[in-house]
C-alpha positions as CSV (number, residue, x, y, z in Angstrom):
1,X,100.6,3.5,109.1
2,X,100.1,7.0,108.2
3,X,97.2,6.1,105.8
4,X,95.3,5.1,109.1
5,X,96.6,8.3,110.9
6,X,99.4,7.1,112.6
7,X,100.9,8.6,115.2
8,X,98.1,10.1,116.4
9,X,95.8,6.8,116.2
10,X,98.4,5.1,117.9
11,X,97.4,3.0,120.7
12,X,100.3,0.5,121.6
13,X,103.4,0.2,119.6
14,X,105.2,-3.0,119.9
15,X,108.2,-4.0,118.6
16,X,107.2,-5.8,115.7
17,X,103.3,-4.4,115.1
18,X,101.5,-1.1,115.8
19,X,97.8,-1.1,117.2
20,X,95.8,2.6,115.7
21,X,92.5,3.6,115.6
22,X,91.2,2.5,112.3
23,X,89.5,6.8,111.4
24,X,86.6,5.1,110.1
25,X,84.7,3.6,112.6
26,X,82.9,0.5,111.0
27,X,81.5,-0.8,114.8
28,X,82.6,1.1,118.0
29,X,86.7,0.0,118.4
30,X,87.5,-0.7,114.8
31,X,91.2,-0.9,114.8
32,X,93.8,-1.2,112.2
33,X,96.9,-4.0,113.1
34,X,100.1,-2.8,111.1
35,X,103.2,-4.8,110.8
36,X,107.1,-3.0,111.1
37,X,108.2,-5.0,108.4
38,X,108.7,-4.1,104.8
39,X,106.6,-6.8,103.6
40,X,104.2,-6.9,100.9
41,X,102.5,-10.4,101.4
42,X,102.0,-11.9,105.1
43,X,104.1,-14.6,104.3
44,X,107.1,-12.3,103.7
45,X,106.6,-11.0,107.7
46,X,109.6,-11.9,109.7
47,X,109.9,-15.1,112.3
48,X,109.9,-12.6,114.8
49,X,106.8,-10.9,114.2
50,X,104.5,-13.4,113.7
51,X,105.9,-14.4,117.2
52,X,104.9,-11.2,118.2
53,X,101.9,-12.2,116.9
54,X,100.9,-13.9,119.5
55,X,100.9,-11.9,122.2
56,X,99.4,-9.0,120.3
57,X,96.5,-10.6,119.8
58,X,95.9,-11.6,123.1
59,X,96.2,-8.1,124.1
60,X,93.9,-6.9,121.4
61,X,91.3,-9.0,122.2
62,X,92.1,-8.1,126.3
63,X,91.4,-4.8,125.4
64,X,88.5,-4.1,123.5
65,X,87.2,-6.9,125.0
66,X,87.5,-4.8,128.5
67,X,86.6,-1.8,126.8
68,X,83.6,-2.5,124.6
69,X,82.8,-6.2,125.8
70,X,82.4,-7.0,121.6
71,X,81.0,-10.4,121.1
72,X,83.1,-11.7,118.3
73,X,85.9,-10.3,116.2
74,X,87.4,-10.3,112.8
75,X,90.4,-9.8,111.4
76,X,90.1,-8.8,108.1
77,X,93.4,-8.5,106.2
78,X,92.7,-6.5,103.1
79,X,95.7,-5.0,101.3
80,X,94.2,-4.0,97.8
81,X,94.8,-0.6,98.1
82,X,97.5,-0.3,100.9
83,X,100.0,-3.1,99.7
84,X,102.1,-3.4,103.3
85,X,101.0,-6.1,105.7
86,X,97.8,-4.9,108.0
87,X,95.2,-6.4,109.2
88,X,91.8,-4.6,109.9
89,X,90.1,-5.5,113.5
90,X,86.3,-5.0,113.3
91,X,84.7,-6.3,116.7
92,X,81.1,-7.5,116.4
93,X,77.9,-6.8,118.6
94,X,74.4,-8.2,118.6
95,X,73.0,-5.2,119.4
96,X,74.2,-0.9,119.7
97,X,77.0,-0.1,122.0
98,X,77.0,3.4,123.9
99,X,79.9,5.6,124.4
100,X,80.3,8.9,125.5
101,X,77.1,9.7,124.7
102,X,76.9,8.2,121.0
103,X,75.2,5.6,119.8
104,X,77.4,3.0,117.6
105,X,76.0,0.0,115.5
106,X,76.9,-3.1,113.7
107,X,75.3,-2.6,110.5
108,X,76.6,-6.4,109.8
109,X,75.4,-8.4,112.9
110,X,75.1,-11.3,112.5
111,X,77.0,-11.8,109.3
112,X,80.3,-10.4,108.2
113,X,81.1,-6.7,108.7
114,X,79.2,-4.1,106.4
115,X,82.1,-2.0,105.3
116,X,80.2,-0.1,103.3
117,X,78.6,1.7,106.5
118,X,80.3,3.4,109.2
119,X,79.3,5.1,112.5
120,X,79.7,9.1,112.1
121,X,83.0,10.2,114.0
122,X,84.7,13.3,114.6
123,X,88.5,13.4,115.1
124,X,87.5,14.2,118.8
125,X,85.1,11.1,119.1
126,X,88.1,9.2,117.6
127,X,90.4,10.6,120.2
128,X,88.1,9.7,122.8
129,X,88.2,5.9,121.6
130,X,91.3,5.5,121.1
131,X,92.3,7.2,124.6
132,X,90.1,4.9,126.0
133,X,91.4,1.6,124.4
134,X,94.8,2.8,125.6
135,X,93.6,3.3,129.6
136,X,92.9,-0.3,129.7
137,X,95.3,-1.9,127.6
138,X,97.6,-4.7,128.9
């Protein structure tokens, strides 16, 4: 979790999974899903977290759904280079989302996400996001 800036990204710690900020913004509320567990493959997580699961989901979508209004979502779970159990959450939009001022894009609409382009953040843009997110979680 402190790859993706944890605690400072934090925005909702549950007792099974952590919710951050992913730093690099793919589209406006990319977030990173981290599991507490030790485990190196998903199916290694424990009964108990993927009940969790549930539950954090349903939050996560509640949220940036309030937040941003996104129009679809993926979960990308992409452990090449960080080997623990994560999941990346990049929301989708058909068209550029406004916040604070900023312009953000989906460089991938309407096909998967482009992670090889990112909207430009600062650490104080970031902050901004992710306080946000947390104002109208649950």
């Amino acid at each position: 979790m402190r790859k993706f800036g944890a605690p400072a990204t934090c925005i909702h710690d549950y007792s099974h999974w952590s919710v951050l900020l992913r730093p690099v913004q793919i589209t406006l509320g990319s977030l990173v899903l981290a599991a507490h567990d030790t485990a190196t493959a998903f199916s290694q997580v424990s009964r108990n977290s993927f009940t969790e699961l549930a539950t954090v989901t349903r939050d996560l979508e509640q949220g940036l759904s309030r937040a941003f209004q996104f129009e679809r979502i993926n979960y990308l779970m992409l452990m090449m280079v960080d080997p623990d159990v994560h999941f990346h959450l990049i929301p989708s939009y058909s068209g550029p989302r406004r916040f604070k001022g900023l312009e953000f894009l989906d460089f991938g609409w309407p096909g998967p996400p482009d992670l090889t382009r990112a909207n430009e953040t600062d650490s104080s843009i970031n902050e901004r996001i992710r306080a946000h997110l947390g104002s109208v979680w649950g």
